[in-house]
C-alpha positions, -999 to 999 in steps of 0.1 A, spaced: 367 428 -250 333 438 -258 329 459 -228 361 476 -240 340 480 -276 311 493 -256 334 521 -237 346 529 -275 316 536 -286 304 557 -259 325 579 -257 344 595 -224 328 586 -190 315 624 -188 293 610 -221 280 581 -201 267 600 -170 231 598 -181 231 564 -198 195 557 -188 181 578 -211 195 564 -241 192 530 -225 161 525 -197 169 491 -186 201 465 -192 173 436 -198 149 438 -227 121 457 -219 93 475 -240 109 507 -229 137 503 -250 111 486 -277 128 505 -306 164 507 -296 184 483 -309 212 504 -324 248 492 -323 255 511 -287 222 489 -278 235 457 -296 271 460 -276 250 460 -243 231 432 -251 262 421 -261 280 429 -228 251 416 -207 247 380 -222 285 375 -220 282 388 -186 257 367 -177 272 336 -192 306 343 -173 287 344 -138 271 313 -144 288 293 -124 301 301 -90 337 310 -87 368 332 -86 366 342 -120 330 348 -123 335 369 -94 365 390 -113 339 392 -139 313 413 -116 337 434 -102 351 444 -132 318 459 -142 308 473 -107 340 492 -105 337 510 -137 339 545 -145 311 536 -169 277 539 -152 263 514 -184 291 490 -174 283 495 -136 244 492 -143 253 456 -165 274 443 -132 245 453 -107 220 433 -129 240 401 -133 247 404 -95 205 408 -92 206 377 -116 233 354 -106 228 363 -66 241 328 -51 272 331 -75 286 367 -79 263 385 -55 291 394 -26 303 414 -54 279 440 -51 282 444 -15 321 443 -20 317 475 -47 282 490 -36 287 533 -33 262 555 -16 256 571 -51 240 541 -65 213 545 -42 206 584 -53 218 587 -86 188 579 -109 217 562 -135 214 531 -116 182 535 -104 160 506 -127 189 477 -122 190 487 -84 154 484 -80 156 450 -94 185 437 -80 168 447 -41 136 430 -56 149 399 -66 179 395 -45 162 405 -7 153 373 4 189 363 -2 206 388 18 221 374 46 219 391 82 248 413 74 237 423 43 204 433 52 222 452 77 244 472 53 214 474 26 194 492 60 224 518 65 229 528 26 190 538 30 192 554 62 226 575 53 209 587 23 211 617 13 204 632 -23 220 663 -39 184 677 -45 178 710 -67 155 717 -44 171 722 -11 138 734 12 126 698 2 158 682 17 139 661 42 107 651 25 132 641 -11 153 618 11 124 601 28 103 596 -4 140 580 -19 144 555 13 102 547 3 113 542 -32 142 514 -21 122 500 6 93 493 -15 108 464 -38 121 445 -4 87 454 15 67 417 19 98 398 18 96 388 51 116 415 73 92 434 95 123 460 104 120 465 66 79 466 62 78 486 96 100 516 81 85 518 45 43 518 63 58 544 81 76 567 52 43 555 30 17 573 55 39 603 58 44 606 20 18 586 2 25 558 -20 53 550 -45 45 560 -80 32 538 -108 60 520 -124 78 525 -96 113 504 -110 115 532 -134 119 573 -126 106 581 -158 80 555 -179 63 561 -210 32 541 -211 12 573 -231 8 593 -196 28 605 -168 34 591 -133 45 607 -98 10 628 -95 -8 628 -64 -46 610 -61 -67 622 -35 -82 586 -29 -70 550 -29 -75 525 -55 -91 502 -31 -117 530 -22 -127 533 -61 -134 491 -62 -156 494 -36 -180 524 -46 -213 515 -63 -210 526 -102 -237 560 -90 -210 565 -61 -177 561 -83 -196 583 -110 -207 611 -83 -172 614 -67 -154 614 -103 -172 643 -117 -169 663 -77 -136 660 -77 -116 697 -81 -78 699 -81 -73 727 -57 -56 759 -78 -36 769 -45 -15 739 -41 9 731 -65 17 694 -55 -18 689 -43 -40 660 -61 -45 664 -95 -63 646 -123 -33 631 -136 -30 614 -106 -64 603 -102 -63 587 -137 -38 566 -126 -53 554 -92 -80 550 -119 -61 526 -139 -51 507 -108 -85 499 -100 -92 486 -131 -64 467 -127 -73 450 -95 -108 444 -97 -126 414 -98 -144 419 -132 -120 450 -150 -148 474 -142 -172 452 -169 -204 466 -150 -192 499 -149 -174 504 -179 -204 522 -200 -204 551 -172 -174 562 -187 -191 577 -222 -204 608 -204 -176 616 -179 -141 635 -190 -110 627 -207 -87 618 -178 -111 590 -167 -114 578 -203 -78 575 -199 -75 561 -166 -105 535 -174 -88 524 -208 -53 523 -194 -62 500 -170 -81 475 -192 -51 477 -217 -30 468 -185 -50 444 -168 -54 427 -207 -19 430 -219 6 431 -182 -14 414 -162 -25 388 -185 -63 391 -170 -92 393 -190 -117 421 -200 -151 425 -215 -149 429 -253 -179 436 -259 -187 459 -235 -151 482 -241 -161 481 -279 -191 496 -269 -176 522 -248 -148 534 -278 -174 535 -300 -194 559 -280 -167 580 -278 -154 583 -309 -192 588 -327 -198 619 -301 -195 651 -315 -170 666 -286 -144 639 -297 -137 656 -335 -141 689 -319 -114 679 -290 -88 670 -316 -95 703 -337 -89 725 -306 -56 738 -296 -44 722 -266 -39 740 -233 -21 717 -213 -4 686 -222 3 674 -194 -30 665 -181 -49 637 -197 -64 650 -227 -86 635 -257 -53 630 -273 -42 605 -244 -76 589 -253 -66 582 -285 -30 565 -277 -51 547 -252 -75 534 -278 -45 525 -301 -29 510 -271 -55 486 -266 -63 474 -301 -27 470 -304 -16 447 -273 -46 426 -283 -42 414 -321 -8 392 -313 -6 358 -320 -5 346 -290 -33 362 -272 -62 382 -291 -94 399 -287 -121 379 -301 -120 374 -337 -156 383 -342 -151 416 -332 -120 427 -356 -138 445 -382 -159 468 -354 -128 474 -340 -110 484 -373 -140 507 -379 -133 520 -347 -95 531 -357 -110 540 -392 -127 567 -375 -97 581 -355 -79 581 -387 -106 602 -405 -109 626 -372 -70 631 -365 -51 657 -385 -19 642 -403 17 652 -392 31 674 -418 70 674 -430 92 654 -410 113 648 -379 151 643 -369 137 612 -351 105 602 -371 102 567 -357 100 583 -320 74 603 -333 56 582 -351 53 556 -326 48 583 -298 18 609 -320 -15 597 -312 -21 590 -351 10 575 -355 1 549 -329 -34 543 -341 -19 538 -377 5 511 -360 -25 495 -338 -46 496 -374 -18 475 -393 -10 449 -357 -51 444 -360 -48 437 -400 -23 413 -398 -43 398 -374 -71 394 -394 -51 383 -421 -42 353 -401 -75 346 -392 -83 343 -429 -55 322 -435 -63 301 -413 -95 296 -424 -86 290 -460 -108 320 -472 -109 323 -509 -119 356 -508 -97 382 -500 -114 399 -470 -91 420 -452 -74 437 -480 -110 451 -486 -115 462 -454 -76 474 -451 -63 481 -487 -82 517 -495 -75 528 -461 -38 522 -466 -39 537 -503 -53 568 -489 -25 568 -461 -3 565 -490 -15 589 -514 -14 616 -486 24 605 -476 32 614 -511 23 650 -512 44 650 -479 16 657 -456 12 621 -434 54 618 -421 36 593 -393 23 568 -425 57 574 -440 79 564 -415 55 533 -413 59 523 -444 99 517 -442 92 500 -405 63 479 -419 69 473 -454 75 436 -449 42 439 -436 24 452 -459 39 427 -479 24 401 -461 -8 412 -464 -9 421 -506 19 413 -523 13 427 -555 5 463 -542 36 461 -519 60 457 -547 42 474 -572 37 505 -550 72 500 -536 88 530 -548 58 548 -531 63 533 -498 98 552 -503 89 579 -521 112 586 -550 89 621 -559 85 638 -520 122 638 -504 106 642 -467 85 611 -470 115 593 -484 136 602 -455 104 588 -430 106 557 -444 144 550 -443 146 561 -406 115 537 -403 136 511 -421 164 514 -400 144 492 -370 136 466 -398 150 431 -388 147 409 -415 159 401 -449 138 390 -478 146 383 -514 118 403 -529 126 433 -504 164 435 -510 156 434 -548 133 462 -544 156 483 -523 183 476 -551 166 485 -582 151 520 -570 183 526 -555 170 530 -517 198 512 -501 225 530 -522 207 564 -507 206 550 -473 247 542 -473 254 574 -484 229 595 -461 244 626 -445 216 641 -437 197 610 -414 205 596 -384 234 569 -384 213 541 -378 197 544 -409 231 540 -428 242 514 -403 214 493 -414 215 496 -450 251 482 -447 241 453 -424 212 445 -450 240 450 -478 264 427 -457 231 399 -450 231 400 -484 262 391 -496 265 365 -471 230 348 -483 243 352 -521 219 378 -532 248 402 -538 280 400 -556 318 412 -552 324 415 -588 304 436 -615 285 469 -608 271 464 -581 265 485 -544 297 460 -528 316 460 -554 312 499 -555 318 503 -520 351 478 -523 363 496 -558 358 528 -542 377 518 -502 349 532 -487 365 538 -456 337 542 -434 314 516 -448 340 489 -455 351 492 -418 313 493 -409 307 457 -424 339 446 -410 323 450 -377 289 433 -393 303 406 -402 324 402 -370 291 394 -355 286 362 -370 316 348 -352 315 316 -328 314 286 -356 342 261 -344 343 253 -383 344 270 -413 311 276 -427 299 288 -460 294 324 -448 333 320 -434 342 316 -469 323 343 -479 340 367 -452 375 360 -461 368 366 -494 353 401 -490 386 404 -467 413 393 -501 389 419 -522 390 442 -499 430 434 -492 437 433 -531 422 469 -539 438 484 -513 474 471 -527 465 482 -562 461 519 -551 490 518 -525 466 539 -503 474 536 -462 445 532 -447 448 527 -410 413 529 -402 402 506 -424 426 482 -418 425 481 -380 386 474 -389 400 443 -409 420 433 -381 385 415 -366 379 390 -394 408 374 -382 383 356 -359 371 336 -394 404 322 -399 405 283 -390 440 282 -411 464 305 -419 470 306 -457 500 327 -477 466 349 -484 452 358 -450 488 354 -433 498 386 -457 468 401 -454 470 400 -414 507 411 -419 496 442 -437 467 448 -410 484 441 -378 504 474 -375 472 494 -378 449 471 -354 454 489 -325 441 525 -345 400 517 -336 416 495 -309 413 460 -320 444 452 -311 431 431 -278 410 410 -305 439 404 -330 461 389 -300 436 367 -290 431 356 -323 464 348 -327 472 328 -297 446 305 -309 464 298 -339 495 299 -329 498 266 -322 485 254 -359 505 282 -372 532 293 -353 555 307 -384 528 329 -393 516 343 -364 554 350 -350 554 372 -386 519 386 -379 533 393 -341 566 407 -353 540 433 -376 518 445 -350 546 453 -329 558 478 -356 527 496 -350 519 490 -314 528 470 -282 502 448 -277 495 449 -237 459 433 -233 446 409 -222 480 402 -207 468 363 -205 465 364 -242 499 381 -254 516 357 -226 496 326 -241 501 334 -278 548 334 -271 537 301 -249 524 284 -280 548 298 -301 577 283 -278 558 249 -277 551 246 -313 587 256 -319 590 287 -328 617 291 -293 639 321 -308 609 341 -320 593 335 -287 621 347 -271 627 374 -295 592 388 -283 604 389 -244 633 407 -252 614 432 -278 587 440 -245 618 442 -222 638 463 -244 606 487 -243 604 492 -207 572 467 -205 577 440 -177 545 421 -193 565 391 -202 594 388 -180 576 356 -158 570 345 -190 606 350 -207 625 334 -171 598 304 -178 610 296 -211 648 301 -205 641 277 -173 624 248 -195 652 255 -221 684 250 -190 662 217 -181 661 205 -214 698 215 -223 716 209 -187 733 238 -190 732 261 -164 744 291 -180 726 323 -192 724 325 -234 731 354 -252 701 383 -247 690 368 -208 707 394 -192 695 423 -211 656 414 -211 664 405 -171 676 437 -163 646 460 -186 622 439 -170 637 442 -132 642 480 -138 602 478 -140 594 458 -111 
């Protein structure tokens, strides 16, 4: 069902061909840091339910993985390869079973692949490895580039060797040493084709990262500043390469480069970046330590020298290799993956680093207007990531003051008039990066001084400078929790009501607004009746909106019981149910949308019962049908009058054909509850409509009813519904 969802949402399978660039990896993974959209939520969705199916070993959970490696869907396909990569000793024959030459070249699959080699070699049996050794040797991509035929293909067998190489097969290590000396070594990141850590990978290095550990700090220093890219070779070594080998280094040396870290003020940008990428690696991925001190020492140089304003000011020529602006992110990087809770920098050193950003923030023009996507750019543009490393390191240090029961206020002084003077610029519609902040990081903000969060609220959203107002709803649109004070504020300048209605802004920013508006309701803060945004929206039959929270509150399913917020959603349903009876207005769409609160009903009342009655025909219109009949087989039983009326409706509208187990299940209960002549009344409708669905389950029912009677005779209506169903068969 919610892989059906997911497919809905999509789109065609032509609209799914390059699903990893919406969606990097199935798992969550900072690539995919700021995407949780509802095409995001459904895979997380269709992953977990996945992944709680497989379990267990068995035939089912096997059904399960197949279903998803044989879909047209590469997302679907990509979900199934990672639960097999998961759940190996359970479902993973299943991939072997499914497994297509294109998986191995086709970049869709490319990150769950990797993975699934990675974690599931030392599993493969004998013949697996065997077949796994064949799809790399019959390689063969459908390059752009067709004079690079041989050397694309080898470097693609490297790339799916390397996650198996040091497992133990020396057939397997034996190959990839060999494709490794004739074409150098994997990139960085190698598990994804494209990663965006603030630089760029796949670039050649003309040196090892072992070779750079073992120089003296005069040798590394002598051999950084000789080294030319030559201008004649196009795929030669180049500094962006060199940065990362760089990185490496740092990465796998004993001490992160402490002795040699100062050598880096004087030399150029791209080992500025390489040096600090690597600490912020070895610091934050690695979980290894660095000297504090010492990096402080090293920013601080660079930022205080003259070339570094002077950098920024001047245009840049190529963006592609590492610049003073990669320096920057790098800086911002840093600060940023080391003021969490669980694992900081040394509190003593907060407010030097905070100067340090403070200075960055002074030397780095703002972003003017705004973008289609300002949260991408925002947490992409080196000032946009230095504002977001300045507000992770003052909520740091607001903790440590908490902590220590400090009277005195200390980080808002430190914090406050930089933030005011980020504010005051967002205004006049000239700092979109501090904009879009402010609607990401509000509850933030709020955290560390209430009163000037709420009483500059109406800042933070701008209700004088429209582009800084439309920053800060696409920024609120990846906010994740409600608060009393916030939803008030949102309220009362009407923000939220802006955000429903946008046209203009990405959906995601409406989407949210009417999953804070549902939260809301649900936690009691807003009402059905009076003036209010709900009531508007219900008053109104906001088609689109109404069918949206529909879906919201669908999410809360799963209590065995009813709950206070299942009370809550059935009577948003009646409202919702009543209004539309008091106009007379057909509203398919929105009623199909209704169709999924069905899953709140514990017991069906004269209310819901008619209100399911009037849905059911429509359900099938945004394809809920499936849900509906699942919904009610499992109250059929409790409620088998109702549901054979609810059944009877749908089938004016549709014929419900999936899950077959379900539609088959829901007559069964009816039967045993009963309900015998609507059961059979079903049967015959499906027969008498070419469908052949129920015709084992129509012979089953007429065969208990001859055992239980004695009779051996056909009743009236057997032979018709035998003979549609055997013309199908």
């Amino acid at each position: 069902m919610l892989a059906h969802r997911l497919t809905e949402y999509i789109g065609s399978v032509d609209d799914d061909r390059h699903s990893c660039i919406w969606r990097s990896a199935v798992e969550e993974h900072e690539q995919d840091a700021y995407k949780d959209g509802s095409r995001d939520i459904l895979v997380d969705a269709v992953r977990d339910a996945a992944l709680g199916a497989t379990g267990t070993g068995s035939a089912a959970a096997l059904a399960v993985a197949k279903s998803l490696l044989q879909s047209p869907y590469p997302t679907l396909t990509r979900v199934g390869i990672y639960v097999c990569g998961e759940h190996y000793g359970n479902v993973g024959t299943a991939f072997w079973e499914c497994a297509k030459a294109s998986w191995f070249v086709d970049v869709s699959y490319w990150h769950e692949l990797f993975l699934f080699i990675n974690k599931g070699f030392s599993k493969f049996s004998s013949a697996q490895r065997a077949m796994f050794l064949e799809f790399v040797e019959q390689l063969q991509g459908d390059w752009s580039d067709a004079s690079r035929q041989v050397e694309l293909d080898e470097t693609q067998r490297r790339d799916l060797l390397h996650p198996a190489y040091g497992q133990g097969d020396k057939e397997v290590d034996a190959r990839y040493k060999a494709l490794v000396q004739r074409w150098g070594r994997v990139r960085e990141h190698p598990d994804f084709h494209s990663y965006s850590a603030g630089g760029w990978v796949g670039e050649r290095s003309p040196i090892t990262s072992d070779a750079l550990v073992a120089m003296s700090g005069e040798d590394l220093v002598t051999y950084l500043r000789g080294f030319v890219p030559q201008a004649s070779s196009w795929d030669g070594p180049t500094y962006r390469g060199l940065a990362s080998t760089l990185t490496e280094a740092v990465k796998v040396s004993e001490d992160g480069f402490a002795s040699r870290i100062m050598l880096f003020g004087g030399l150029s940008r791209p080992y500025q970046h390489g040096l600090l990428r690597g600490l912020k690696e070895r610091w934050s991925d690695d979980k290894r330590d660095i000297d504090w001190p010492t990096s402080l020492m090293l920013v601080q140089a660079i930022v205080s020298s003259p070339t570094f304003r002077a950098d920024l000011a001047a245009a840049q020529t190529d963006r592609w290799e590492p610049s003073v602006h990669w320096v920057v992110s790098d800086i911002a990087d840093l600060v940023k993956s080391a003021s969490g809770t669980k694992r900081h920098m040394p509190a003593d050193l907060y407010g030097s680093w905070l100067q340090v950003l403070c200075r960055v923030l002074e030397a780095t023009p703002r972003a003017v207007g705004e973008s289609s996507d300002a949260v991408s750019h925002a947490i992409n543009a080196p000032r946009g990531r230095t504002l977001e490393a300045f507000i992770h390191l003052a909520l740091a240090m607001k903790r440590e003051d908490t902590a220590g029961d400090s009277a005195s206020d200390e980080t808002w002084i430190a914090v406050g008039p930089v933030l005011e003077a980020e504010l005051s610029a967002s205004e006049t519609g000239v700092n979109a990066d501090f904009a879009t902040m402010c609607g990401l990081y509000c509850a933030n903000f709020h955290y560390l001084n209430r009163d000037w969060t709420e009483g500059n609220f109406d800042r933070l959203f701008s209700l004088t400078n429209e582009s800084a107002w439309n920053c800060a709803a696409q920024g609120f649109a990846y906010q994740n929790h409600l608060y009393a004070w916030l939803y008030e504020r949102l309220i009362a300048g009407g923000h939220l009501r802006r955000m429903v209605f946008s046209e203009e802004l990405p959906d995601r920013v409406a989407d949210r607004a009417i999953q804070f508006l549902g939260l809301a309701y649900l936690e009691g803060m807003e009402s059905l009746d009076g003036d209010g945004l709900l009531s508007e929206l219900v008053v109104g039959l906001k088609v689109k909106e109404l069918s949206a929270l529909s879906w919201f509150f669908w999410t809360f399913r799963g209590q065995s019981e009813p709950t206070t917020r299942t009370s809550r959603v059935l009577t948003f349903w009646m409202k919702v149910v009543e209004r539309i009876r008091e106009t007379g207005a057909v509203l398919p769409e929105l009623q199909s949308a209704l169709c999924q609160l069905a899953v709140f009903v514990h017991e069906l009342t004269p209310a819901t019962s008619a209100a399911l009655v009037d849905a059911a025909p429509y359900a099938q219109v945004r394809h809920h049908g499936p849900m509906l009949v699942a919904n009610l087989e499992r109250l059929a039983s409790r409620n088998p009058k109702e549901v054979a009326a609810i059944f009877r409706a749908a089938m004016s509208g549709f014929l419900p054909n999936f899950r077959p187990e379900d539609v088959a299940g829901c007559v069964n209960r009816l039967a045993e509850a009963g309900e015998v002549e609507e059961a059979e009344w079903i049967c015959n409708a499906y027969a008498e409509r070419g469908s052949s669905l129920l015709k084992e389950t129509y012979e089953a029912l007429r065969a208990k009813q001859r055992s239980a009677s004695g009779s051996a005779g056909a009743p009236k209506g057997h032979a018709a519904a035998s003979s549609a169903a055997d013309g199908d068969v």
